[in-house]
DRENDO-1510 file (C-alpha; in Angstrom, 1 decimal, always signed):
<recs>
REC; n; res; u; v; w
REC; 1; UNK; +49.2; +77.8; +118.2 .
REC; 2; UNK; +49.6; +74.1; +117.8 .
REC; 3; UNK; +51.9; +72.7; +120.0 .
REC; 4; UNK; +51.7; +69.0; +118.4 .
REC; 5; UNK; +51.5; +70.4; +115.1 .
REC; 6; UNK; +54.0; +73.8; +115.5 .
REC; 7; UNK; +51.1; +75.5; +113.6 .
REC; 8; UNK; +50.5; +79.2; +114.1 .
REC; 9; UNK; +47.5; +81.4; +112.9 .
REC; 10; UNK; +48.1; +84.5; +111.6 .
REC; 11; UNK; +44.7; +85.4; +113.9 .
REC; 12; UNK; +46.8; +84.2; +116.9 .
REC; 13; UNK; +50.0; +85.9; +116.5 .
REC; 14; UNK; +48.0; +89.4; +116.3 .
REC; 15; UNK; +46.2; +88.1; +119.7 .
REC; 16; UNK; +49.3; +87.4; +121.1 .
REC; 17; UNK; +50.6; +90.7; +121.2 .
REC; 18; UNK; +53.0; +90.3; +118.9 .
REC; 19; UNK; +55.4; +93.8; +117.8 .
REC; 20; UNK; +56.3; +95.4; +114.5 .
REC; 21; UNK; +58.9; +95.2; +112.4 .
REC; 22; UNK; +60.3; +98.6; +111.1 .
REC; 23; UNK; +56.7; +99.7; +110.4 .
REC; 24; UNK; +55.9; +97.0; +108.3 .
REC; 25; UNK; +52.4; +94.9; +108.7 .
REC; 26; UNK; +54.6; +91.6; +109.3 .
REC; 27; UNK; +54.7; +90.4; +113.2 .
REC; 28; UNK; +57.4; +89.1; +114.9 .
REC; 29; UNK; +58.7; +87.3; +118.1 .
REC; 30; UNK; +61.6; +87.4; +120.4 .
REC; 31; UNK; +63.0; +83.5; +121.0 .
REC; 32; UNK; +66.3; +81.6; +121.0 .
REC; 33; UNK; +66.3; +80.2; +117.6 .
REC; 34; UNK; +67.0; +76.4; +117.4 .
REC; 35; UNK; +66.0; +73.5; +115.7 .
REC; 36; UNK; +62.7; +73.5; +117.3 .
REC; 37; UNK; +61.7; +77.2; +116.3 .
REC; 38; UNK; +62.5; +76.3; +112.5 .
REC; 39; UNK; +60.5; +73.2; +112.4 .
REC; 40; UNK; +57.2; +75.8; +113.1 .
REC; 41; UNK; +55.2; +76.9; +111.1 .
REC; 42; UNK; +53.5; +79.9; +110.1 .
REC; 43; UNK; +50.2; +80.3; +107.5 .
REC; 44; UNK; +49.0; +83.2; +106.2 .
REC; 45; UNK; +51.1; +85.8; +106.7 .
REC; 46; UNK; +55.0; +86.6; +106.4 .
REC; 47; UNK; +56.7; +86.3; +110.2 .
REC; 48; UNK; +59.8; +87.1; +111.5 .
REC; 49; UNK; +61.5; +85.5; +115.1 .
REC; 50; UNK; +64.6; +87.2; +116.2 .
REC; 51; UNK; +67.0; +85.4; +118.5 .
REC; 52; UNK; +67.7; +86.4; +121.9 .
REC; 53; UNK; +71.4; +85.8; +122.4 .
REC; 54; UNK; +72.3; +87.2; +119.1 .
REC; 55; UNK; +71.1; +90.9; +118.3 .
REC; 56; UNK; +70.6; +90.7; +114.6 .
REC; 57; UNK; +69.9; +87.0; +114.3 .
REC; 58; UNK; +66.9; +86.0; +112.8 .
REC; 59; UNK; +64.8; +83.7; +110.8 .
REC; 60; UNK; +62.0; +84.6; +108.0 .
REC; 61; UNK; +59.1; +82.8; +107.3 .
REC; 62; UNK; +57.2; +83.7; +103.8 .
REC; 63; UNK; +53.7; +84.1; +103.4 .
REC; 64; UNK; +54.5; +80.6; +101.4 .
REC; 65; UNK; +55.4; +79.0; +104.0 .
REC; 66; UNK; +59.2; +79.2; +102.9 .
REC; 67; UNK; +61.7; +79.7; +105.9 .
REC; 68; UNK; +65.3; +81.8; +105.5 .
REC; 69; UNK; +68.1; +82.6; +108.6 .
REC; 70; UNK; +69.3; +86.1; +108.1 .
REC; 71; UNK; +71.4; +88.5; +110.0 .
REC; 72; UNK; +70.5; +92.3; +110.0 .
REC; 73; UNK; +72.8; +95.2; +111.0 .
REC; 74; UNK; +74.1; +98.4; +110.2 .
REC; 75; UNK; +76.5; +99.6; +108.0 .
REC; 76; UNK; +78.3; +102.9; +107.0 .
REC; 77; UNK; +74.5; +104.4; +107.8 .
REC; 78; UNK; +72.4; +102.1; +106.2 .
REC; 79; UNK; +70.2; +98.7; +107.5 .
REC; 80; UNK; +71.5; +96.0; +105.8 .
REC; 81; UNK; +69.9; +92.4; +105.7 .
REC; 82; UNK; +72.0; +89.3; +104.7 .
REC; 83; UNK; +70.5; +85.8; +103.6 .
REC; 84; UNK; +72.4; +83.4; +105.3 .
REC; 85; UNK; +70.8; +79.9; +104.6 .
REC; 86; UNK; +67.4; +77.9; +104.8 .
REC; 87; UNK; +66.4; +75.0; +107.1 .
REC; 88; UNK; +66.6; +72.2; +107.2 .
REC; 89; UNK; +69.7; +72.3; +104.8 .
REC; 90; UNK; +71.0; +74.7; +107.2 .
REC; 91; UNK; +71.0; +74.0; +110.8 .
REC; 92; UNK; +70.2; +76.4; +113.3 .
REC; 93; UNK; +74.1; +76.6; +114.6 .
REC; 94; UNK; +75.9; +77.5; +111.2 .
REC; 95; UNK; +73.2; +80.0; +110.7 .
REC; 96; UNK; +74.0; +81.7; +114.2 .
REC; 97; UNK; +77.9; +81.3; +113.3 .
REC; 98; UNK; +77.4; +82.6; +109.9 .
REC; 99; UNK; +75.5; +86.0; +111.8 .
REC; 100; UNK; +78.3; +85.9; +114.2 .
REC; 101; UNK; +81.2; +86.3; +111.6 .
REC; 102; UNK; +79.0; +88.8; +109.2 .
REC; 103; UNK; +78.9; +90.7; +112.4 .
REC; 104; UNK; +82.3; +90.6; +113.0 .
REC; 105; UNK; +82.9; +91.8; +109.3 .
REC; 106; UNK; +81.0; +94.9; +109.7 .
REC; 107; UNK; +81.9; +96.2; +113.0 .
REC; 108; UNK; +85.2; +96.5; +111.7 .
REC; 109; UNK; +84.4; +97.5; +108.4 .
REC; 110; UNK; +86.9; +100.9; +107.7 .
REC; 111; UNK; +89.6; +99.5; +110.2 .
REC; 112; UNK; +93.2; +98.4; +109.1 .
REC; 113; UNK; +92.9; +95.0; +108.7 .
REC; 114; UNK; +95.6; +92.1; +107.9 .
REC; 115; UNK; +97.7; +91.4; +104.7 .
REC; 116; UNK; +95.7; +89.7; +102.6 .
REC; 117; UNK; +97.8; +85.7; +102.2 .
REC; 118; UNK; +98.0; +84.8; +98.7 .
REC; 119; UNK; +98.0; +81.1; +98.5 .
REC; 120; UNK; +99.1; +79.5; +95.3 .
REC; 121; UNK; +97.1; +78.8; +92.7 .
REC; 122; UNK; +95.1; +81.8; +93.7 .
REC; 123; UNK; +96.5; +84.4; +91.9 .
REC; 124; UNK; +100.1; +83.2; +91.9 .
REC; 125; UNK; +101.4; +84.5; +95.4 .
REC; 126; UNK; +103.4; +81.1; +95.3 .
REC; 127; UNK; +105.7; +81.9; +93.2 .
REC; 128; UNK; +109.4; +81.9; +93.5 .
REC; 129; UNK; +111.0; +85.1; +93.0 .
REC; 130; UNK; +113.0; +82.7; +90.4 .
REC; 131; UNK; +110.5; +82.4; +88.3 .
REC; 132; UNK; +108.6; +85.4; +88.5 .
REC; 133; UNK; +112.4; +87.2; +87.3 .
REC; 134; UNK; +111.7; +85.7; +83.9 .
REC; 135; UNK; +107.9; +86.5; +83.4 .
REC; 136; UNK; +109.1; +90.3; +85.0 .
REC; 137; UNK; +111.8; +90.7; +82.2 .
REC; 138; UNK; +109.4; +89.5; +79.7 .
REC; 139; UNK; +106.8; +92.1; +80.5 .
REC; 140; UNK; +109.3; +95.4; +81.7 .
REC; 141; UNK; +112.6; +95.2; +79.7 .
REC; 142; UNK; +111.5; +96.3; +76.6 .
REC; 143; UNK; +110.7; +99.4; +78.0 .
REC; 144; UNK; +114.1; +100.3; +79.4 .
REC; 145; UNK; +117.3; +101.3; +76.6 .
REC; 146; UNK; +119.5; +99.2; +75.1 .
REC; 147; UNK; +122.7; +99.9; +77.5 .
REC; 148; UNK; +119.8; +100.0; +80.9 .
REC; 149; UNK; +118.9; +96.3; +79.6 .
REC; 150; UNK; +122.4; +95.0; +79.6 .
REC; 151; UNK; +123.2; +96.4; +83.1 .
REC; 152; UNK; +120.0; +95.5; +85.0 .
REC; 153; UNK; +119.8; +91.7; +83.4 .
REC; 154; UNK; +122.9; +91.3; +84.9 .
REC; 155; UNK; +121.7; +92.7; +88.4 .
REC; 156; UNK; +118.2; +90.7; +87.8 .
REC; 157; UNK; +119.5; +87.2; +87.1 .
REC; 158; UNK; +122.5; +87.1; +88.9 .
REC; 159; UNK; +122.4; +89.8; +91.9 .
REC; 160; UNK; +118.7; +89.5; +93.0 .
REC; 161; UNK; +117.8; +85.8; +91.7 .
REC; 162; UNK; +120.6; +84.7; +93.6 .
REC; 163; UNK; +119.7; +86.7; +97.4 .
REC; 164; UNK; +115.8; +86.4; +96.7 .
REC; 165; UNK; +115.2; +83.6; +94.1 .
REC; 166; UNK; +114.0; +80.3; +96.6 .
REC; 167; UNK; +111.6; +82.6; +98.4 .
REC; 168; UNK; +108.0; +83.6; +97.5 .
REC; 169; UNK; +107.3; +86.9; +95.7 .
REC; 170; UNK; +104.6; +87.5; +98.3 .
REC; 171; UNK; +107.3; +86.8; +101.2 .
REC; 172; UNK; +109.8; +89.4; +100.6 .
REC; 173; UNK; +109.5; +91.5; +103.9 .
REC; 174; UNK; +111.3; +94.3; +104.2 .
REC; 175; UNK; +113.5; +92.8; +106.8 .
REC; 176; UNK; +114.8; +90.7; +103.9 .
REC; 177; UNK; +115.8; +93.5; +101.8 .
REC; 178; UNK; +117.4; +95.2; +104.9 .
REC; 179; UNK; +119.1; +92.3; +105.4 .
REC; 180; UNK; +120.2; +92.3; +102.3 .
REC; 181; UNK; +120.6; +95.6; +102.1 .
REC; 182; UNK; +123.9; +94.7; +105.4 .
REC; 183; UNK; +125.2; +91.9; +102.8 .
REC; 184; UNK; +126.1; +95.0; +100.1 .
REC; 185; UNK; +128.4; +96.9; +102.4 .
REC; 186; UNK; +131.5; +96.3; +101.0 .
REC; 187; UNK; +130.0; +97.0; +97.4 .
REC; 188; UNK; +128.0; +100.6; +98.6 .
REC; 189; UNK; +127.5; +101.8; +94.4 .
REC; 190; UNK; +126.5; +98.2; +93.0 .
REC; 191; UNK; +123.5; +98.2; +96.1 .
REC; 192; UNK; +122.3; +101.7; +95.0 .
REC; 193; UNK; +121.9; +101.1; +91.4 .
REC; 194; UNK; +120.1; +97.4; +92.4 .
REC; 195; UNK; +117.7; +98.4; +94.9 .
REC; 196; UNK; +115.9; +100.7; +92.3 .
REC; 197; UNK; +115.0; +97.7; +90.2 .
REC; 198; UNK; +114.2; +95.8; +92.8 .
REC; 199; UNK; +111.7; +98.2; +94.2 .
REC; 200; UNK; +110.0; +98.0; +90.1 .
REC; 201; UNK; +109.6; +94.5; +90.3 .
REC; 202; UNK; +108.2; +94.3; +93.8 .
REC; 203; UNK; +105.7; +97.2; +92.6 .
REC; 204; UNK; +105.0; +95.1; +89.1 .
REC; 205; UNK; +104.2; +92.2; +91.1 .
REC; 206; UNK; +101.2; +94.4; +92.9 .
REC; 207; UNK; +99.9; +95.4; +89.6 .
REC; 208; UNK; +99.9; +91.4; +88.7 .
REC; 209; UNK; +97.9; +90.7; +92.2 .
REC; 210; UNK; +101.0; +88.5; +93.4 .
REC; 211; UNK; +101.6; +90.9; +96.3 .
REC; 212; UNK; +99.2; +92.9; +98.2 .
REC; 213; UNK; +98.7; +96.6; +97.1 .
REC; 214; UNK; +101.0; +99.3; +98.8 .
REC; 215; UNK; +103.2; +96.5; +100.3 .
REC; 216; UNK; +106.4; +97.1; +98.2 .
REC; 217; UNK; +109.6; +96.3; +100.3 .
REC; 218; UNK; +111.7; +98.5; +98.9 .
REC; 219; UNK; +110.0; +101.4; +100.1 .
REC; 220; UNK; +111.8; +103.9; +102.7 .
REC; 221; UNK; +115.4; +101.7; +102.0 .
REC; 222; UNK; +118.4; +103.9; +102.6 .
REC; 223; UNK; +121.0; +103.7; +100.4 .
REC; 224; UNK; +124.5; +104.4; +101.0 .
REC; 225; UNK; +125.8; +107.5; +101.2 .
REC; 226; UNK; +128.7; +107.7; +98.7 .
REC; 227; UNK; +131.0; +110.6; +98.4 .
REC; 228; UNK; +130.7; +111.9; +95.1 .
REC; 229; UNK; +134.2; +111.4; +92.3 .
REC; 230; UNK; +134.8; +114.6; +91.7 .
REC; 231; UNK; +137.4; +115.6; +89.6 .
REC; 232; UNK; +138.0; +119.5; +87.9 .
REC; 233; UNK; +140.9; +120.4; +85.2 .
REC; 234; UNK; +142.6; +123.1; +86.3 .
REC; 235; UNK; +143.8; +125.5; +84.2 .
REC; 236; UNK; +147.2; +123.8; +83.7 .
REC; 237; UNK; +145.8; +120.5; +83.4 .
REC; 238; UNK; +144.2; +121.7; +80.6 .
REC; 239; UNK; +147.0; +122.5; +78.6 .
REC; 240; UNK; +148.5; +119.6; +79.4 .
REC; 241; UNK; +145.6; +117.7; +78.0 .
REC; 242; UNK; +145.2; +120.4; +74.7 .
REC; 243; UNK; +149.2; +119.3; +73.7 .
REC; 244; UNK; +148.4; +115.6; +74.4 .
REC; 245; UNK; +145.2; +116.1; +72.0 .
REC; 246; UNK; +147.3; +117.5; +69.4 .
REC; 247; UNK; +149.8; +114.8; +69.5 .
REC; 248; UNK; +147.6; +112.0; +69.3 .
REC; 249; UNK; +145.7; +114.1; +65.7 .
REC; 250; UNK; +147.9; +112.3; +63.6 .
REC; 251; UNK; +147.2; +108.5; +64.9 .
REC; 252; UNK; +143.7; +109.2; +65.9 .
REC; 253; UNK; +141.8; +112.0; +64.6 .
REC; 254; UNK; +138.2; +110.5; +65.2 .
REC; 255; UNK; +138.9; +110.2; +68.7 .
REC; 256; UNK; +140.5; +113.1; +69.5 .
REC; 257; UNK; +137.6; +115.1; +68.1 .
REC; 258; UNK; +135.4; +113.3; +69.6 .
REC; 259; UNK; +137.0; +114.1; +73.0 .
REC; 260; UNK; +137.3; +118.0; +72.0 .
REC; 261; UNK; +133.7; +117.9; +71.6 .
REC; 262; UNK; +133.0; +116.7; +75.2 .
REC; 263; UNK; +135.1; +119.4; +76.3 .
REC; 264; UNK; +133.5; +122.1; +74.4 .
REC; 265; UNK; +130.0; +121.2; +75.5 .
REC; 266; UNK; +129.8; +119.3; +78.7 .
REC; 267; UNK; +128.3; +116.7; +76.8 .
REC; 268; UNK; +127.8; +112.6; +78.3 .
REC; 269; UNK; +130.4; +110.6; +76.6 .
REC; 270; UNK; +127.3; +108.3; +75.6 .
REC; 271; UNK; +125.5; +111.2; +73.5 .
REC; 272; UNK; +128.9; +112.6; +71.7 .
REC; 273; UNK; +129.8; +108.8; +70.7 .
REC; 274; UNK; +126.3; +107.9; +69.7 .
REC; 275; UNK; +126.1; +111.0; +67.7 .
REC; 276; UNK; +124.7; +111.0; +63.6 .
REC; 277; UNK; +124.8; +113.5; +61.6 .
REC; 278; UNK; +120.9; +113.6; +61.4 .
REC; 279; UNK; +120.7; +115.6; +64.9 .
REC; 280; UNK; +123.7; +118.0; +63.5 .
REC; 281; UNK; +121.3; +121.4; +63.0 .
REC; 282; UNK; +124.1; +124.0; +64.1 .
REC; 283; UNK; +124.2; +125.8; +66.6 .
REC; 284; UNK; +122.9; +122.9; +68.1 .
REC; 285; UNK; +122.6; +119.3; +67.9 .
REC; 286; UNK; +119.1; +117.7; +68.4 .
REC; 287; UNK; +119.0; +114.0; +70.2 .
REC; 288; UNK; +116.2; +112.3; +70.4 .
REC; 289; UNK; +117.2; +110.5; +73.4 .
REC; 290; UNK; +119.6; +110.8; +75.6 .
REC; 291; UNK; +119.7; +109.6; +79.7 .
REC; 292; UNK; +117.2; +112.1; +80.4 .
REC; 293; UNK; +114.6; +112.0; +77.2 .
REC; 294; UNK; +115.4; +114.0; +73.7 .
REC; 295; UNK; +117.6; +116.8; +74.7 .
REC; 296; UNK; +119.4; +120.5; +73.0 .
REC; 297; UNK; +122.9; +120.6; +73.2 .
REC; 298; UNK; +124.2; +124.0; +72.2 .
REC; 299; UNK; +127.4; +124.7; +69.8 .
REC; 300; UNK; +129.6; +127.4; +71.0 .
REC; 301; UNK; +132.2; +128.2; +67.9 .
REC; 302; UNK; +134.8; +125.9; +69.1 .
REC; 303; UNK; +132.6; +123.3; +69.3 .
REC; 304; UNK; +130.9; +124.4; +65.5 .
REC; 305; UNK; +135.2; +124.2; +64.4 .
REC; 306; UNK; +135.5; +120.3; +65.6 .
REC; 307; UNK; +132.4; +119.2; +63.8 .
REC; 308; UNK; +133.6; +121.0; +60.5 .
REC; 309; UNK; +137.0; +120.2; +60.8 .
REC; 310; UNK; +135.6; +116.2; +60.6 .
REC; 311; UNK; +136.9; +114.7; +57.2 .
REC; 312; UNK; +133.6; +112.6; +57.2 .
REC; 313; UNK; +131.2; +114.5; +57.0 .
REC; 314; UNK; +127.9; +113.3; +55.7 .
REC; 315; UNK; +123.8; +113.9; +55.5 .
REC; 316; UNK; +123.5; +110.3; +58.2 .
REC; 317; UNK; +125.1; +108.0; +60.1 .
REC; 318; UNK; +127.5; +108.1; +63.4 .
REC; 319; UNK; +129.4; +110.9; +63.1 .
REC; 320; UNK; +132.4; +109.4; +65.2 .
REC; 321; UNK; +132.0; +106.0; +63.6 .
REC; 322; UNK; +134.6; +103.1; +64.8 .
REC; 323; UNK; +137.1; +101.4; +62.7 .
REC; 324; UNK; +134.2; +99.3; +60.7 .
REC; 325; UNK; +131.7; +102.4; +59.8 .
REC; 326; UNK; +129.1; +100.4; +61.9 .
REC; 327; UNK; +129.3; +100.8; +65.8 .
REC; 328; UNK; +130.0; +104.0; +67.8 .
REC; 329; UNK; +133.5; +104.9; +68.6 .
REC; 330; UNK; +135.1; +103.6; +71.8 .
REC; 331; UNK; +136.9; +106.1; +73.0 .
REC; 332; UNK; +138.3; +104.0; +76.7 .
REC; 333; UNK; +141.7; +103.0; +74.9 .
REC; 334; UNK; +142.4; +106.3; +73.1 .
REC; 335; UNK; +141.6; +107.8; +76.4 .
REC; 336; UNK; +143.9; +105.8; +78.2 .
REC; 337; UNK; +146.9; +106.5; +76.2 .
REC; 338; UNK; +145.9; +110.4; +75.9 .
REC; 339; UNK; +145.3; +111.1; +79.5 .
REC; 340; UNK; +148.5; +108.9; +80.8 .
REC; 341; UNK; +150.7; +111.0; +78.1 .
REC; 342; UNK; +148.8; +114.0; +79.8 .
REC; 343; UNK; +150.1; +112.6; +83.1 .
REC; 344; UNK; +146.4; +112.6; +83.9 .
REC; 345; UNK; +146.0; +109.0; +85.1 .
REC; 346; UNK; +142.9; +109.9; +87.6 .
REC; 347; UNK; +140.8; +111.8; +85.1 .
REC; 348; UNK; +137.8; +110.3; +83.6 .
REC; 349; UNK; +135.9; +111.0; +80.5 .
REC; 350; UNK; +132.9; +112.1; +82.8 .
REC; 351; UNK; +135.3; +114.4; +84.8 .
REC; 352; UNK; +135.8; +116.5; +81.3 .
REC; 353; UNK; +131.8; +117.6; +81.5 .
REC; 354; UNK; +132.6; +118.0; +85.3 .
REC; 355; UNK; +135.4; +120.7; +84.3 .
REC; 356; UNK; +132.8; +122.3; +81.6 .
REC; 357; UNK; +130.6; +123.1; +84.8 .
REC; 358; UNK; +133.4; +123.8; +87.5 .
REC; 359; UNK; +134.7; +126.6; +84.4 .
REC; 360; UNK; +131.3; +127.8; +83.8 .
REC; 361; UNK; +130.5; +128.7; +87.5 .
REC; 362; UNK; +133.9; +130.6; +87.6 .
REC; 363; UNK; +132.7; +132.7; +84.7 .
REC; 364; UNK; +129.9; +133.6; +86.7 .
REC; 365; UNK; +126.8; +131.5; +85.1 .
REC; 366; UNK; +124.2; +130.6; +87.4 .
REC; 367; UNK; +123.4; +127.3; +88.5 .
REC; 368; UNK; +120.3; +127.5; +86.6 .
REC; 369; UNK; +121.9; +128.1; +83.1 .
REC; 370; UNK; +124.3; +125.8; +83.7 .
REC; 371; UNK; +121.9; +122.4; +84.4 .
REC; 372; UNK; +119.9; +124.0; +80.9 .
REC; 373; UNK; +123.3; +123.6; +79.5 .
REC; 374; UNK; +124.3; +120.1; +80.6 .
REC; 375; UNK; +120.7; +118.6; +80.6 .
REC; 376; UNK; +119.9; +118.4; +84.1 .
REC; 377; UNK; +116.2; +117.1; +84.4 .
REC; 378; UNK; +116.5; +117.8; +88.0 .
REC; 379; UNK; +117.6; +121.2; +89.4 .
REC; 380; UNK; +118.9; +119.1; +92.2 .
REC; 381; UNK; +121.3; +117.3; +90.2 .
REC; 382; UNK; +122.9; +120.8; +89.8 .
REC; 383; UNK; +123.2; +121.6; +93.3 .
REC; 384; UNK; +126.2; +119.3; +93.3 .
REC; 385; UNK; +128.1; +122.0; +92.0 .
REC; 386; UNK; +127.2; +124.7; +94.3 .
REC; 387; UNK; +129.8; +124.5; +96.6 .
REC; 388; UNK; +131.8; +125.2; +93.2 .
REC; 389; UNK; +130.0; +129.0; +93.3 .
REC; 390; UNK; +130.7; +129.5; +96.6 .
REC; 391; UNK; +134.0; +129.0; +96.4 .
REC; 392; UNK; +133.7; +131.6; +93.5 .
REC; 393; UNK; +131.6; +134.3; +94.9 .
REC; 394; UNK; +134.6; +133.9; +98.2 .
REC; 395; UNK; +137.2; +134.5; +95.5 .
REC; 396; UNK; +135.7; +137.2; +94.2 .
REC; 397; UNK; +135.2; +138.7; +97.5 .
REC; 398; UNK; +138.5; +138.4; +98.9 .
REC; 399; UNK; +139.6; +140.1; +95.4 .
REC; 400; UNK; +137.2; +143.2; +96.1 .
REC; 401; UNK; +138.2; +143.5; +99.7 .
REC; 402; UNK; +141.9; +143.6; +98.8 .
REC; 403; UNK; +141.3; +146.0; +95.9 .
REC; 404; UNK; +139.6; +148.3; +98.8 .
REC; 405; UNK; +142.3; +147.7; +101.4 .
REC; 406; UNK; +144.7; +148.9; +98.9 .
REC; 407; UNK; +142.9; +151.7; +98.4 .
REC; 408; UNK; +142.8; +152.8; +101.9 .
REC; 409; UNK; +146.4; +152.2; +102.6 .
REC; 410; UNK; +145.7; +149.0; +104.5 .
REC; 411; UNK; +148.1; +145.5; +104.1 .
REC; 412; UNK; +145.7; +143.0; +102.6 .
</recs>
């Protein structure tokens, strides 16, 4: 070894006792690598010097003469070996901060690591919830109905644009939404049916790469708890509502019909007004969409009598057309006057397929029949009414026990 020159032999590392590296024929030393150490050089063979302070810091030197920093380690199970630089572009203190981070990186390679920050212009994390509503609408509405459009544009540009739309779609924490979540109190229904939407765009906006992945706001939100409208015809009601039906033929046949037909089937008001004749195949009528996807509604003979007592009847079209032939029926100001003249004032449309289920459970059909009957996707959606069949099954039980009390001489 030269020490004016920085020269060293490949016939005078070997002497110097030099070790192995990893079984290979190329010789190494232990040093502190600095300027110095890279301005040496090595002839004839490939060498390796690995730093002292710095377990996995090194620097290469080809059989060329050609000189690389590099940081080794161990990863998952296997030896990995990063190039980090060459001298003299690279000086000897970036390399050993380079090794130093690449270190870092590894050791906690597998561990839970920070959000990623989305900086704008780097994937769009800048943007303004304000004008990432548009570019959202663009992309998702056309996938949702006709009447789901109307209601959630409303709820997009004016209910969520206005709470979230000056901060940054990557900002939206879900202490916001909680605290949005406080503002809705007085307004319990409106903040269940707009958190649902909200929780679609937050998860769109992952899928875009303008929030991280699995960091959606929205998720684990309570909503209110809203006691259910629940309103059943009693058997009296009902007649009072079958004379108000047939005084109002005359005036209005269409939507009387159209009302008898919800009663007979426990239809939604939205799939007896949107009706054509095309999905008429008694003894059932065949929708190919309807709130939960194409859906069998079956005739019973009453309901069979109202669609052939219809004066206009046809091969297509509505079959409870409005005034113009074009548009489907509205049947809120018939309904008004029919249920007020029924002294009925409280009783909705929807309240008529409630009825059809409340009268079904006292006939002693199972909860499971009845959500085939009405459409129920979800057998949870039936369970609503099972407080209907227990009521029921008491009835029937104080009826039996009476019927035996009689029989043994006891008062009931």
């Amino acid at each position: 070894m030269s020490t004016n020159g920085h020269v060293v032999t490949s016939e005078a590392v070997r002497n110097a006792g030099s070790t192995r590296w990893r079984g290979s024929k190329s010789t190494s030393e232990k040093v502190k690598l600095n300027g110095n150490i890279a301005r040496r050089k090595v002839i004839g063979q490939e060498f390796f010097w690995w730093d002292t302070e710095l377990p996995g810091f090194g620097l290469r030197v080809f059989a060329s003469g050609a000189k690389c920093w590099f940081v080794q380690f161990r990863q998952r199970g296997k030896q990995k070996r990063v190039a980090l630089g060459r001298p003299p572009e690279m000086r000897a203190e970036k390399a050993r901060a380079l090794a130093r981070a690449q270190l870092a990186k590894a050791a906690l390679d597998g561990l839970p690591t920070a959000p990623k920050v989305f900086a704008k212009g780097k994937g769009g994390g800048g943007m303004l919830f304000s004008d990432y509503a548009p570019r959202f609408w663009d992309d998702y509405a056309r996938h949702w109905k006709p009447s789901t459009r109307r209601g959630n544009r409303r709820s997009i540009f004016k209910e969520l644009v206005g709470a979230f739309g000056r901060q940054r779609i990557d900002a939206i924490r879900k202490t916001d939404v909680l605290r949005w979540r406080d503002s809705w109190a007085a307004r319990p229904g409106a903040f269940n049916r707009t958190i649902p939407i909200l929780s679609v765009m937050m998860g769109y906006a992952e899928q875009l790469g303008l929030r991280p992945r699995g960091s959606n706001p929205c998720k684990g939100t309570p909503r209110y708890k809203r006691k259910l409208l629940e309103r059943f015809l009693s058997a009296r009601e009902f007649h009072r509502l079958a004379a108000s039906l047939r005084a109002f033929e005359e005036s209005d046949p269409i939507a009387v019909q159209a009302i008898r037909l919800l009663i007979y089937t426990g239809a939604r008001h939205g799939e007896i007004v949107g009706l054509r004749w095309e999905g008429v195949q008694p003894p059932r009528l065949m929708l190919p969409d309807s709130k939960t996807g194409a859906k069998i509604i079956y005739l019973n003979r009453q309901a069979c009598d109202v669609l052939e007592g219809l004066s206009t009847k046809a091969e297509v079209g509505l079959v409870f057309p409005s005034a113009g032939g074009d548009k489907p029926i509205a049947l809120s100001v018939p309904w008004q006057a029919i249920r007020r003249h029924a002294a009925l004032p409280d009783v909705r449309l929807h309240d008529l397929r409630n009825s059809f289920a409340s009268v079904a459970i006292a006939d002693g059909i199972s909860l499971v029949v009845i959500g085939k009957l009405l459409g129920h996707a979800l057998a949870e959606t039936t369970e609503r009414y099972a407080h209907l069949a227990d009521e029921a099954i008491a009835d029937a039980a104080k009826r039996v026990s009476g019927s035996l009390a009689s029989c043994l001489g006891i008062a009931a």
